[in-house]
Backbone of each chain as nested JSON, in Angstrom:
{
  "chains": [
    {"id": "A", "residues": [
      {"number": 1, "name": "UNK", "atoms": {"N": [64.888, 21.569, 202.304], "CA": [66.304, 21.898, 202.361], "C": [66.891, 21.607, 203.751]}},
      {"number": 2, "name": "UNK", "atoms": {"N": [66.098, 21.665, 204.795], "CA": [66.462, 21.715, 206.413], "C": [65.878, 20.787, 206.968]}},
      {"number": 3, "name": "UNK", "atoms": {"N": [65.282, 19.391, 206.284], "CA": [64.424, 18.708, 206.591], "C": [64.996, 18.175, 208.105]}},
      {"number": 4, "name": "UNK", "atoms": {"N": [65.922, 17.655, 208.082], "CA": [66.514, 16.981, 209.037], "C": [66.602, 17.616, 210.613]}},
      {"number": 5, "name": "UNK", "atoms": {"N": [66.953, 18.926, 210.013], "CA": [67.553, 19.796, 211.101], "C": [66.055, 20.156, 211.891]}},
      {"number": 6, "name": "UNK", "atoms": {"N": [65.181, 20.395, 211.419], "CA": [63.897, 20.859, 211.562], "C": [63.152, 19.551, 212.243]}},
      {"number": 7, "name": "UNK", "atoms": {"N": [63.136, 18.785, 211.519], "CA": [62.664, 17.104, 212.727], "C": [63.363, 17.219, 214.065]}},
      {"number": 8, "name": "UNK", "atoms": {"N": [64.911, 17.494, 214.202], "CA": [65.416, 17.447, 214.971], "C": [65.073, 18.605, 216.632]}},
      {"number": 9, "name": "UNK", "atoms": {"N": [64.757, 19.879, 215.631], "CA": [64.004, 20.776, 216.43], "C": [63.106, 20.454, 217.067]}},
      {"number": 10, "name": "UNK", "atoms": {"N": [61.891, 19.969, 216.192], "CA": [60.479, 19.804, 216.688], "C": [59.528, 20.863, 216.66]}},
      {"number": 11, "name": "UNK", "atoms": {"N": [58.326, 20.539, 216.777], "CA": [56.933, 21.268, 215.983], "C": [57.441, 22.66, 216.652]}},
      {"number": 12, "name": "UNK", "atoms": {"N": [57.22, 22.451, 218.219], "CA": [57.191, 23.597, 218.833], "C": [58.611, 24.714, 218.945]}},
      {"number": 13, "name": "UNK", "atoms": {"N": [59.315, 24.129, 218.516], "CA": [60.708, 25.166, 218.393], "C": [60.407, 25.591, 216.799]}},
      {"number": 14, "name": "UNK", "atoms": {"N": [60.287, 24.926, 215.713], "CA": [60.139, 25.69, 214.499], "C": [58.97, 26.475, 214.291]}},
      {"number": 15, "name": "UNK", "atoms": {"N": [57.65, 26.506, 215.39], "CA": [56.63, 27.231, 215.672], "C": [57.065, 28.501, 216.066]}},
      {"number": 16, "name": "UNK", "atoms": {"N": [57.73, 28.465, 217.074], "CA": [58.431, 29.788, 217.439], "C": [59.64, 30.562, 216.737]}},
      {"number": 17, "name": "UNK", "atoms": {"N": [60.317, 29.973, 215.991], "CA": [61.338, 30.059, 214.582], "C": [59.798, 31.292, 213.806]}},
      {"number": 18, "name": "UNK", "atoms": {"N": [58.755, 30.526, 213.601], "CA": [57.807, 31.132, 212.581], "C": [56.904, 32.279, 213.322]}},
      {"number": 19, "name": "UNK", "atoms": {"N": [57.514, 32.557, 214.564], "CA": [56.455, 33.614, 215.056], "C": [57.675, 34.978, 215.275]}},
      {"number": 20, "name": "UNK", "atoms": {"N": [58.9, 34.535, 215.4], "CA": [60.012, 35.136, 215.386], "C": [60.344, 35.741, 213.791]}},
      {"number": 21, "name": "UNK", "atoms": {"N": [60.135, 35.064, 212.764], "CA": [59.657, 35.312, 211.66], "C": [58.897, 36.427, 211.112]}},
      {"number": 22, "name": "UNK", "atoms": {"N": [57.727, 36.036, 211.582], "CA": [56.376, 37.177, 211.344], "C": [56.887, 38.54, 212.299]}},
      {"number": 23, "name": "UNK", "atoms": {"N": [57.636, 38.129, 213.418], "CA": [57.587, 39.66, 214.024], "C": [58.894, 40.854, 213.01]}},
      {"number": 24, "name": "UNK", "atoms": {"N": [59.555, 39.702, 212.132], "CA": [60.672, 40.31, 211.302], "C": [59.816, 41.014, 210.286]}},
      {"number": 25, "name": "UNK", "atoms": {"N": [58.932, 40.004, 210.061], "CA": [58.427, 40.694, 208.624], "C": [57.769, 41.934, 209.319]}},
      {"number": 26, "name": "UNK", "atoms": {"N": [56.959, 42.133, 210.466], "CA": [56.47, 43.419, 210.541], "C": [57.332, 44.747, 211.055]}},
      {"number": 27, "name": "UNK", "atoms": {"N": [58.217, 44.47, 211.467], "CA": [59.766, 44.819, 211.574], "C": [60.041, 45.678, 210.123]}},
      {"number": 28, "name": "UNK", "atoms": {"N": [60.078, 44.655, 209.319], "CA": [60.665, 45.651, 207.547], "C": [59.168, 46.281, 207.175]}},
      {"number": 29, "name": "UNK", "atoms": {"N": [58.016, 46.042, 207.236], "CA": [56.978, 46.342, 206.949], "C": [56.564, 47.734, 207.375]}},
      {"number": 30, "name": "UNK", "atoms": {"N": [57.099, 48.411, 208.806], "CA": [57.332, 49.28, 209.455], "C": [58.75, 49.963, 208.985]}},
      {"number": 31, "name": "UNK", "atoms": {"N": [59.592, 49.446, 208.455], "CA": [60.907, 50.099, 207.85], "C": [60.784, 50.997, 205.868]}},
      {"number": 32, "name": "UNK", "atoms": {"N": [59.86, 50.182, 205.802], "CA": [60.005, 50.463, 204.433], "C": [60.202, 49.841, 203.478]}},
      {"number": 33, "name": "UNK", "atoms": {"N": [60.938, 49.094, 203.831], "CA": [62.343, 48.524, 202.835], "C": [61.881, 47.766, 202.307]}},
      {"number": 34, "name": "UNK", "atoms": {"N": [61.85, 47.472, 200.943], "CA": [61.012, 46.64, 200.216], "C": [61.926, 45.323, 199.93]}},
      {"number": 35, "name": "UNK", "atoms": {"N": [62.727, 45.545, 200.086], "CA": [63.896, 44.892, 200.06], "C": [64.043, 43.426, 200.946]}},
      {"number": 36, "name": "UNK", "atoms": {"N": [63.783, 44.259, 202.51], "CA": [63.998, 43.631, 203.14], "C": [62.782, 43.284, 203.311]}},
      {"number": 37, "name": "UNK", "atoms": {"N": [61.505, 43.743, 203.343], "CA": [60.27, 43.354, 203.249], "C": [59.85, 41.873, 202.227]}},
      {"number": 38, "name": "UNK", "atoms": {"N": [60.754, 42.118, 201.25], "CA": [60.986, 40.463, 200.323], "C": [60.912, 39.386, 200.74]}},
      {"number": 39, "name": "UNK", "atoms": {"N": [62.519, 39.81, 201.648], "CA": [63.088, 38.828, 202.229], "C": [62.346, 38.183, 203.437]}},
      {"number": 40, "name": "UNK", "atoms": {"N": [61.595, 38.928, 204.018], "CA": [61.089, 38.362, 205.258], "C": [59.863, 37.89, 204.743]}},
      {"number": 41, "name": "UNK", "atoms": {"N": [59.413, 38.114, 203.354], "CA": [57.704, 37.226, 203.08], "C": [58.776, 35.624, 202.718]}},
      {"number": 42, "name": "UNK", "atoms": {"N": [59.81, 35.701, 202.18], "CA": [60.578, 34.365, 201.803], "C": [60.813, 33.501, 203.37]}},
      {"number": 43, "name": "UNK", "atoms": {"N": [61.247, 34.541, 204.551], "CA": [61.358, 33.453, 205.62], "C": [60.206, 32.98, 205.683]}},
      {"number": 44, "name": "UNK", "atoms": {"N": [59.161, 34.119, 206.245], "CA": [57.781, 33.407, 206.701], "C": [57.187, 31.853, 206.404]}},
      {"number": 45, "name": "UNK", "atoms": {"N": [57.205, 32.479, 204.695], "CA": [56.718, 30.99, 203.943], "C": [57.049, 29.819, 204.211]}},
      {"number": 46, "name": "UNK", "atoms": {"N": [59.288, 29.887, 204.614], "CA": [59.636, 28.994, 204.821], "C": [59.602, 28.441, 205.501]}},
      {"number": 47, "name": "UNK", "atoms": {"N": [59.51, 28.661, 206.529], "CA": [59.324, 28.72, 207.894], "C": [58.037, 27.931, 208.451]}},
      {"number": 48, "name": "UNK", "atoms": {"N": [56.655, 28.397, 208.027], "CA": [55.268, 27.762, 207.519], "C": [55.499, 26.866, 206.927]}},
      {"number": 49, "name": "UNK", "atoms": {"N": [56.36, 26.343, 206.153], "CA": [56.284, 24.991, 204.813], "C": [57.44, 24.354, 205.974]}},
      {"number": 50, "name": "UNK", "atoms": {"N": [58.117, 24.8, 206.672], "CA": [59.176, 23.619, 207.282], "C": [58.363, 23.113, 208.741]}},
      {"number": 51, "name": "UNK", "atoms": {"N": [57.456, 23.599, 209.557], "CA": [56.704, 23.814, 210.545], "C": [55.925, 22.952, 209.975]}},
      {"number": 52, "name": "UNK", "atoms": {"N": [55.156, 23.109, 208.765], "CA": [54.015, 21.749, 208.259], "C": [54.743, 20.888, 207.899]}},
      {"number": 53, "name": "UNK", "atoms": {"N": [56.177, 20.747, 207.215], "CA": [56.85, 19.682, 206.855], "C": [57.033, 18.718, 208.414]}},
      {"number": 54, "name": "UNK", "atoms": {"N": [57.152, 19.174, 209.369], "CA": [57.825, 18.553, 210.399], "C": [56.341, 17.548, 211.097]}},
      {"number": 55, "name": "UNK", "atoms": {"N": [55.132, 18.566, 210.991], "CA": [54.414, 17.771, 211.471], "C": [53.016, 16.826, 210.397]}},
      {"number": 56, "name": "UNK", "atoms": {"N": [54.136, 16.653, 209.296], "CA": [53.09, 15.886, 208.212], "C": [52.068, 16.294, 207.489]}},
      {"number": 57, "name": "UNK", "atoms": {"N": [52.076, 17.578, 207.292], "CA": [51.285, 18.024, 206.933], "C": [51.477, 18.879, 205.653]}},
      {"number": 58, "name": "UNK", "atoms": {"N": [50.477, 18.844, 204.173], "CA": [51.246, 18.996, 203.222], "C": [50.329, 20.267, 202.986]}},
      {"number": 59, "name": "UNK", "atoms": {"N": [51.206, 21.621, 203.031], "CA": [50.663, 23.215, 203.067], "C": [49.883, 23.3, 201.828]}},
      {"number": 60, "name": "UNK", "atoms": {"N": [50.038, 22.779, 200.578], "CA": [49.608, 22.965, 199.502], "C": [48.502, 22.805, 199.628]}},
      {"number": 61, "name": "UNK", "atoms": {"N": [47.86, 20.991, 199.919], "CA": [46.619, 20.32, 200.047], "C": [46.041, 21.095, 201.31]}},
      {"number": 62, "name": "UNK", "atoms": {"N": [46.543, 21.741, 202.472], "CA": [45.817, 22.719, 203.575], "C": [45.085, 23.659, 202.199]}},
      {"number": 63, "name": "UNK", "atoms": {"N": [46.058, 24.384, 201.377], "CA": [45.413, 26.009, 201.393], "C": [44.215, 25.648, 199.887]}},
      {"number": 64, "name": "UNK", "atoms": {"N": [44.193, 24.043, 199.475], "CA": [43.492, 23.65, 198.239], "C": [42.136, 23.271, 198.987]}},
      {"number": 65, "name": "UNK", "atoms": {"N": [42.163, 22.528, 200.074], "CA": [41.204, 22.01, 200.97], "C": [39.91, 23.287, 201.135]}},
      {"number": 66, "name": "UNK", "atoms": {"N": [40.934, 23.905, 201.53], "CA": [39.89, 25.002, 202.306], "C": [39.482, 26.402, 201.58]}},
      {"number": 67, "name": "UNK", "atoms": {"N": [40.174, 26.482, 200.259], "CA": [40.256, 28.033, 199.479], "C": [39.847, 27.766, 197.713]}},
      {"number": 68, "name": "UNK", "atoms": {"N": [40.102, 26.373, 197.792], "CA": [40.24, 26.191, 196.148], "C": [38.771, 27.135, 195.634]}},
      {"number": 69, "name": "UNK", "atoms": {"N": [38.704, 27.351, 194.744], "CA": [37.633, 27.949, 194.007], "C": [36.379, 28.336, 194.631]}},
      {"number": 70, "name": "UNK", "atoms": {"N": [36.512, 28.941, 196.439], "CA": [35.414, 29.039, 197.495], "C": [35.6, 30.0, 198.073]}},
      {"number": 71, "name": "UNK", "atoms": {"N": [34.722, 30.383, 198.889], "CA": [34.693, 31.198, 200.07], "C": [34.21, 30.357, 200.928]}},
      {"number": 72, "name": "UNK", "atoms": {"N": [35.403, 30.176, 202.089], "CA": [35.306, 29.521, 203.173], "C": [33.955, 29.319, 203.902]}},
      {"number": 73, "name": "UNK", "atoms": {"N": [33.541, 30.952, 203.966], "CA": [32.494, 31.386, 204.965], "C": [30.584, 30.833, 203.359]}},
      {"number": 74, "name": "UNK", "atoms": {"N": [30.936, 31.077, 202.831], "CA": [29.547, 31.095, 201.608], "C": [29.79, 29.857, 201.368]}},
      {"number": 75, "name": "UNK", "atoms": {"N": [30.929, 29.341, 200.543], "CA": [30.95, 27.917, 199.804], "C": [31.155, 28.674, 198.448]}},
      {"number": 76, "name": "UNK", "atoms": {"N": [30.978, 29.683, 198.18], "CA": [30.939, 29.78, 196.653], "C": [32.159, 30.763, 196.212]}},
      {"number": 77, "name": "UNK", "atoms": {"N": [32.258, 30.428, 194.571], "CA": [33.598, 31.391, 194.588], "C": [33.288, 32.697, 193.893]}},
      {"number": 78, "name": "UNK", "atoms": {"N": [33.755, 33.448, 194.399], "CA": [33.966, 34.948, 194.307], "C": [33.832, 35.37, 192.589]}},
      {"number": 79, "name": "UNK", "atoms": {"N": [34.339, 34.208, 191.929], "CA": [34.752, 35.283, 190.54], "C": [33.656, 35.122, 189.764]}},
      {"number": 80, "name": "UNK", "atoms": {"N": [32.271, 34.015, 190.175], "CA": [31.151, 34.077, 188.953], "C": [31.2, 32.968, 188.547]}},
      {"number": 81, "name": "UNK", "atoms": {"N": [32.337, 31.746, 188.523], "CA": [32.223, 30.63, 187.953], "C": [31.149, 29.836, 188.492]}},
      {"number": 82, "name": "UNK", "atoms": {"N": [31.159, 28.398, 188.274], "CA": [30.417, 27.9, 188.794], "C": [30.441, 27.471, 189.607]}},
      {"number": 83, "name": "UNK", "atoms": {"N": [31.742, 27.231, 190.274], "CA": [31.763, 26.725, 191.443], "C": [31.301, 26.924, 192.725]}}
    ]},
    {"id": "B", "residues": [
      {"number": 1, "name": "UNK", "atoms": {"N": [40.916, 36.78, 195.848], "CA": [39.248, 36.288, 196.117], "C": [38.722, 37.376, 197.446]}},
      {"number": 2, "name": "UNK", "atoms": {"N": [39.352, 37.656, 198.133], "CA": [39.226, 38.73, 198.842], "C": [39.817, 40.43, 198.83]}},
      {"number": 3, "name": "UNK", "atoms": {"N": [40.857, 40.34, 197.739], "CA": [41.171, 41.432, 197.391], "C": [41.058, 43.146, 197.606]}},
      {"number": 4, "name": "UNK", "atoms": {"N": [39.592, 43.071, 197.12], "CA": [39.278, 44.486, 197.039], "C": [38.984, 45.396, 198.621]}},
      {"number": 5, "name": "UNK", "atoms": {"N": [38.514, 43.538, 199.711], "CA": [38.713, 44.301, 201.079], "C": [39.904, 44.372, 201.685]}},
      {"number": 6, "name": "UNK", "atoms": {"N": [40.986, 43.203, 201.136], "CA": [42.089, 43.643, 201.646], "C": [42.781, 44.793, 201.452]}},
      {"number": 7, "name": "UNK", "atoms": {"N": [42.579, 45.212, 200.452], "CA": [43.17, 46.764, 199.876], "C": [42.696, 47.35, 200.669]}},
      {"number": 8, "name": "UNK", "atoms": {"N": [41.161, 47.599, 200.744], "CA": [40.92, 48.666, 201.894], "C": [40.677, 48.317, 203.582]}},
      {"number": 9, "name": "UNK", "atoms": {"N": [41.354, 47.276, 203.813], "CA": [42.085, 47.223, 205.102], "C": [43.531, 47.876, 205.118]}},
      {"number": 10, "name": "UNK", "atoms": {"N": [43.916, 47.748, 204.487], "CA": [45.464, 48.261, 204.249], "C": [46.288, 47.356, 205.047]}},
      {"number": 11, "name": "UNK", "atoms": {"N": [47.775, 47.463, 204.805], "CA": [49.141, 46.596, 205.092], "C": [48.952, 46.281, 206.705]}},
      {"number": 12, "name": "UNK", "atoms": {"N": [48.597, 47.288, 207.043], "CA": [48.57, 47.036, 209.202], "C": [47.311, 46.155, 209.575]}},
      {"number": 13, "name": "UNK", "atoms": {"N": [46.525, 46.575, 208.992], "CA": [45.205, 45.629, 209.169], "C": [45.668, 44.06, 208.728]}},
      {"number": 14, "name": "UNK", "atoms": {"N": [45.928, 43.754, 207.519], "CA": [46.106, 42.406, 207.042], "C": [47.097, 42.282, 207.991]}},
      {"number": 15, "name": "UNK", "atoms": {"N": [48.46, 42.934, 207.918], "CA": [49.512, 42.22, 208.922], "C": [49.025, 41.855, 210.56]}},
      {"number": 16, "name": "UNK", "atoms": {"N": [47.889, 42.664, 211.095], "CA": [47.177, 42.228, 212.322], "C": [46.663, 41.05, 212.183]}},
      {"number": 17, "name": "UNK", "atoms": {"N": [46.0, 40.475, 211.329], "CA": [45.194, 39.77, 210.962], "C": [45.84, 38.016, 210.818]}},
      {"number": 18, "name": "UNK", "atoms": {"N": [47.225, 38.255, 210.054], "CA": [48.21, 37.322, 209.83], "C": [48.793, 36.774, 211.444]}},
      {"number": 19, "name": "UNK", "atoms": {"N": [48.678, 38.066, 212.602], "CA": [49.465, 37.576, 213.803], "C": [48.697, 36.511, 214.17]}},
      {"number": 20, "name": "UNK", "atoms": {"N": [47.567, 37.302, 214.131], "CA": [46.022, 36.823, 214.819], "C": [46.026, 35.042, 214.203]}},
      {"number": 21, "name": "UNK", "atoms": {"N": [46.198, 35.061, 213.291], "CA": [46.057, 33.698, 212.516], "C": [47.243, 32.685, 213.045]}},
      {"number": 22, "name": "UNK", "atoms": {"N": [48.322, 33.21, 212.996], "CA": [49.98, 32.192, 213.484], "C": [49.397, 32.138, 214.918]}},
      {"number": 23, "name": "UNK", "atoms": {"N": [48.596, 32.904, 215.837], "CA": [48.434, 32.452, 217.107], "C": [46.888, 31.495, 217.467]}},
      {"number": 24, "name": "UNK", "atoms": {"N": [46.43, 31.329, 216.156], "CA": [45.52, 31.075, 216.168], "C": [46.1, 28.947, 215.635]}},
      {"number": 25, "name": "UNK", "atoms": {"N": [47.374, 28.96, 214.959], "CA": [47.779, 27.905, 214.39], "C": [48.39, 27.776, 215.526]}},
      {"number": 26, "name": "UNK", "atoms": {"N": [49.071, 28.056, 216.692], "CA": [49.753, 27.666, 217.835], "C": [48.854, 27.179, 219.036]}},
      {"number": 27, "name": "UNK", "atoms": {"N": [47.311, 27.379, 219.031], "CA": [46.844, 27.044, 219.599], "C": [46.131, 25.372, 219.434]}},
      {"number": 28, "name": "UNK", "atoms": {"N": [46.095, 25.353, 217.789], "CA": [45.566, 24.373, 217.066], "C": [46.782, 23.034, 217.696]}},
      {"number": 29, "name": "UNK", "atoms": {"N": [47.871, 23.677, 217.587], "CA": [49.102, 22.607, 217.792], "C": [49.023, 22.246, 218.793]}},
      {"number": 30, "name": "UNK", "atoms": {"N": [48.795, 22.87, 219.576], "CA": [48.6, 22.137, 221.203], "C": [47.34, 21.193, 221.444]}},
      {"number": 31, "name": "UNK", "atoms": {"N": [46.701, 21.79, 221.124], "CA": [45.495, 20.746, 220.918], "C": [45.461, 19.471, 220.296]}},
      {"number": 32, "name": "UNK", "atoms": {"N": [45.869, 19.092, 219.514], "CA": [46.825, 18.377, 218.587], "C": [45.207, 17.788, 217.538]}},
      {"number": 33, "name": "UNK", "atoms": {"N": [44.488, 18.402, 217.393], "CA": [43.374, 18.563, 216.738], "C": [44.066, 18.661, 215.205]}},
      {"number": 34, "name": "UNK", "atoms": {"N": [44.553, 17.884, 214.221], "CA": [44.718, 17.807, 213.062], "C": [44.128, 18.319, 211.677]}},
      {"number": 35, "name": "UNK", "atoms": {"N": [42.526, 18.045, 212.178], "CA": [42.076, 18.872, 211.201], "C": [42.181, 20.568, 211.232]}},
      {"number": 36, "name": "UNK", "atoms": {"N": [41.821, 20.484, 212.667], "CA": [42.055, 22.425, 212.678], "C": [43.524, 22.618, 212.418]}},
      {"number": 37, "name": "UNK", "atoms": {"N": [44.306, 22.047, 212.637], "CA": [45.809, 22.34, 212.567], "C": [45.859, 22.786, 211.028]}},
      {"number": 38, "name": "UNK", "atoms": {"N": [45.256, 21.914, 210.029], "CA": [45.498, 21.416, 208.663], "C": [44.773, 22.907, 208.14]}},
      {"number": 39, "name": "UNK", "atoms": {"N": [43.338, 23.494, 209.272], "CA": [42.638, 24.73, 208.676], "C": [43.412, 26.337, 208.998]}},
      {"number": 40, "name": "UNK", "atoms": {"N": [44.177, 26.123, 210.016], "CA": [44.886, 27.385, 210.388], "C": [46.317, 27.67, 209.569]}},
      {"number": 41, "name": "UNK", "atoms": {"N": [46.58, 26.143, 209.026], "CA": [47.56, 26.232, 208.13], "C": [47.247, 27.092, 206.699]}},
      {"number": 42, "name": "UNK", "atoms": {"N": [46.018, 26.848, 206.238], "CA": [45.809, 27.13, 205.116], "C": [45.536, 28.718, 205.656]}},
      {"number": 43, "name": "UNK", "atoms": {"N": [44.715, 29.099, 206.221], "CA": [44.805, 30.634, 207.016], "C": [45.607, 31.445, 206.951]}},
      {"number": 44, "name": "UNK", "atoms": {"N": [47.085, 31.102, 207.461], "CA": [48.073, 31.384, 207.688], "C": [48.548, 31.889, 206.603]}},
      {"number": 45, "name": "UNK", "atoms": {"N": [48.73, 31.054, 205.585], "CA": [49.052, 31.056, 204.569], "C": [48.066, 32.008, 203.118]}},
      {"number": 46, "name": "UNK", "atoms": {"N": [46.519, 31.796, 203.666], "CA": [45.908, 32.764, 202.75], "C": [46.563, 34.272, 203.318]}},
      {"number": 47, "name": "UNK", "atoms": {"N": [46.587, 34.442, 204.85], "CA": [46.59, 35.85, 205.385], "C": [48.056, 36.259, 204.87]}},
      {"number": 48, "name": "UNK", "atoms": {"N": [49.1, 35.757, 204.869], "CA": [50.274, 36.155, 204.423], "C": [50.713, 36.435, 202.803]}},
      {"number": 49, "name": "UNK", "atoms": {"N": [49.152, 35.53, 201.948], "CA": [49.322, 35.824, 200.715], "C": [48.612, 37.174, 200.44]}},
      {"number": 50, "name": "UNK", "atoms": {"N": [47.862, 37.235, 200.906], "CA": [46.561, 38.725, 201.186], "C": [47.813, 40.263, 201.77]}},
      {"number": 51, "name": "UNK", "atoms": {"N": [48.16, 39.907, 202.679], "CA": [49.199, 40.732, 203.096], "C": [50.161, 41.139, 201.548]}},
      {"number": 52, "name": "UNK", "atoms": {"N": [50.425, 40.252, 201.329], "CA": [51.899, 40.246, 200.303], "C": [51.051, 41.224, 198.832]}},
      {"number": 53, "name": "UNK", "atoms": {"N": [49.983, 40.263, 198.678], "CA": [49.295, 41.223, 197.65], "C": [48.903, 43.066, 197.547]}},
      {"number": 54, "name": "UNK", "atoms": {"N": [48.325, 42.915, 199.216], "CA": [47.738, 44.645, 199.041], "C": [49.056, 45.228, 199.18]}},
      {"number": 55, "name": "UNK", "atoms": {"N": [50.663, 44.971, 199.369], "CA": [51.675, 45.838, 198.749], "C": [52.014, 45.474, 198.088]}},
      {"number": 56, "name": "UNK", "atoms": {"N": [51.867, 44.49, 197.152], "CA": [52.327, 44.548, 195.92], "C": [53.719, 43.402, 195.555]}},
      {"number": 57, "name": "UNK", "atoms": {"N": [54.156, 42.869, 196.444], "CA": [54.695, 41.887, 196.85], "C": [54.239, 40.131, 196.22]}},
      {"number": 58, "name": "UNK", "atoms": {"N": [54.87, 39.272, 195.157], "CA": [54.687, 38.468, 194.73], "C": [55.304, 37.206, 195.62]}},
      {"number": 59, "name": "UNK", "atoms": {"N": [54.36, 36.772, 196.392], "CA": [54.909, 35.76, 197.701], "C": [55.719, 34.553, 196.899]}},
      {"number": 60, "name": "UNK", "atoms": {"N": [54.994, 33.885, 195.64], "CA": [56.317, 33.001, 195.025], "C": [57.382, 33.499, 194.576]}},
      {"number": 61, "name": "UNK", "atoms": {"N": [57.621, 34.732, 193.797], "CA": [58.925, 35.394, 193.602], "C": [59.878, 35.224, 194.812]}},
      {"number": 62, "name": "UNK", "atoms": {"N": [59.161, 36.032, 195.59], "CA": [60.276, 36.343, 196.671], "C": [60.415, 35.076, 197.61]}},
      {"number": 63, "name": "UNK", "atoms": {"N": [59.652, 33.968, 197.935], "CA": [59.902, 32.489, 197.907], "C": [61.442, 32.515, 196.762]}},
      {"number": 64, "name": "UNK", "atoms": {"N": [61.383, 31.817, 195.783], "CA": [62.363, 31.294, 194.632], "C": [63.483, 32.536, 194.868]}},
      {"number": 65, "name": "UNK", "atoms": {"N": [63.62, 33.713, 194.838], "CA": [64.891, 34.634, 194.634], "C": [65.675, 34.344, 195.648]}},
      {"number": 66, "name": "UNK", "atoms": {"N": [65.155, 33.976, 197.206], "CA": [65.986, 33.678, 198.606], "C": [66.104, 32.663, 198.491]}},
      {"number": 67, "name": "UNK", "atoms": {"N": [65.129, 31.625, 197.923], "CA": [65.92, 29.896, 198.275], "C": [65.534, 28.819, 197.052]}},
      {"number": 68, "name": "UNK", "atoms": {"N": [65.287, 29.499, 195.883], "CA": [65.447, 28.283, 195.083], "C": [67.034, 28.012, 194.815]}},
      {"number": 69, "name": "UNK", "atoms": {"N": [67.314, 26.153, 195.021], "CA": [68.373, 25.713, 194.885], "C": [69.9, 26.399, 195.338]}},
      {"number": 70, "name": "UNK", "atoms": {"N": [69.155, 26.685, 196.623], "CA": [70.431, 27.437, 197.095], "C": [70.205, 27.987, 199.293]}},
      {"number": 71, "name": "UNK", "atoms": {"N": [70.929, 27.596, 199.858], "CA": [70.79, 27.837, 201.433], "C": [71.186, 29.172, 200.878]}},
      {"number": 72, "name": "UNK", "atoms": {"N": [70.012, 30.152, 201.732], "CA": [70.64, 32.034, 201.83], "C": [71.847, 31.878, 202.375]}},
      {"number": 73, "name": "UNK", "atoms": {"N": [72.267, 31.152, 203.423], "CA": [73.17, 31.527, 204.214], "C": [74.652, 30.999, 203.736]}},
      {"number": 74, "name": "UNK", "atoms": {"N": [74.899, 29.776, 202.798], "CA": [76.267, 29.811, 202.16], "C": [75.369, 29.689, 200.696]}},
      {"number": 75, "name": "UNK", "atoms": {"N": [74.609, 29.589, 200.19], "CA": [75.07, 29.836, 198.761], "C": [74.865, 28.673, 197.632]}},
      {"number": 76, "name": "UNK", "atoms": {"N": [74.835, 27.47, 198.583], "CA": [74.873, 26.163, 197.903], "C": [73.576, 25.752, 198.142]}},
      {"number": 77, "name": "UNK", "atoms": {"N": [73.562, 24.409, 197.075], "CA": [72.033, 23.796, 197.208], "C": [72.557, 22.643, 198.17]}},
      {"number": 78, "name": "UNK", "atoms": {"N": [71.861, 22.126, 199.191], "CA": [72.296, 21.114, 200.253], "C": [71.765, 19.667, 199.031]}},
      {"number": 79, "name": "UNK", "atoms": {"N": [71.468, 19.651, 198.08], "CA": [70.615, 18.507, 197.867], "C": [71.828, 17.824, 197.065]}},
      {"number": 80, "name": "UNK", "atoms": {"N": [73.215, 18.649, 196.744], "CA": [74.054, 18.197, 195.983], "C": [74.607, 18.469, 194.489]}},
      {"number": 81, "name": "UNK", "atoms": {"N": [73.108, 19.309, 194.059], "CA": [73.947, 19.259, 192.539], "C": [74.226, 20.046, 192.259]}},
      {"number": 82, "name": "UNK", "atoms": {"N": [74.455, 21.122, 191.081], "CA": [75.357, 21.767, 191.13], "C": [75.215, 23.129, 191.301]}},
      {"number": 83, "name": "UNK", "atoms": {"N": [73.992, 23.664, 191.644], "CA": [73.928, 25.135, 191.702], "C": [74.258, 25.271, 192.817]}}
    ]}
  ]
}
């Protein structure tokens, strides 16, 4: 949605956009507000997906790479399958 | 896949855990080390889904309710059509 604007920033300004972010979410997390607690898991994400958008990097294939059907630390997955 | 310890870490623990990780992806960036960049991404992103879970919080919901086809801030979709 902000593609442009976000290139224009650069890695390290939308890095700090996403740490400014996280300190919101623990901000409502400490408030209560579930509400607003929503809203700030919606920046975070975005924030993370515009931060990997800027530097080529596609968040999906990160969290498939390293989590798909595994435990990072074992290799194996948690639920019994075979994997 | 980690669940049952995130529950009994509780919301402050995982949310520690999530800082720990975004500073752990800011360090990756400087380095400009790609693959770790590509592993702290996925991190980031498990720790904030782990967070979102032990309260109960559906991280794609609340993704789509703030910004599918629509900027929070006026209302419109920038991409043009009509929502």
């Amino acid at each position: 949605m902000y593609l442009q604007r976000d290139l224009e920033r650069g890695a390290k300004g939308n890095y700090d956009w996403l740490v400014d972010e996280v300190g919101e979410l623990g901000e409502a997390l400490d408030s209560n507000n579930m509400e607003a607690v929503q809203k700030e898991f919606a920046d975070v994400l975005a924030w993370l997906a515009s931060l990997a958008n800027t530097i080529g990097v596609d968040l999906e294939t990160a969290a498939l790479e390293k989590y798909k059907h595994k435990c990072p630390k074992c290799g194996h997955c948690p639920c019994g399958c075979s994997f």
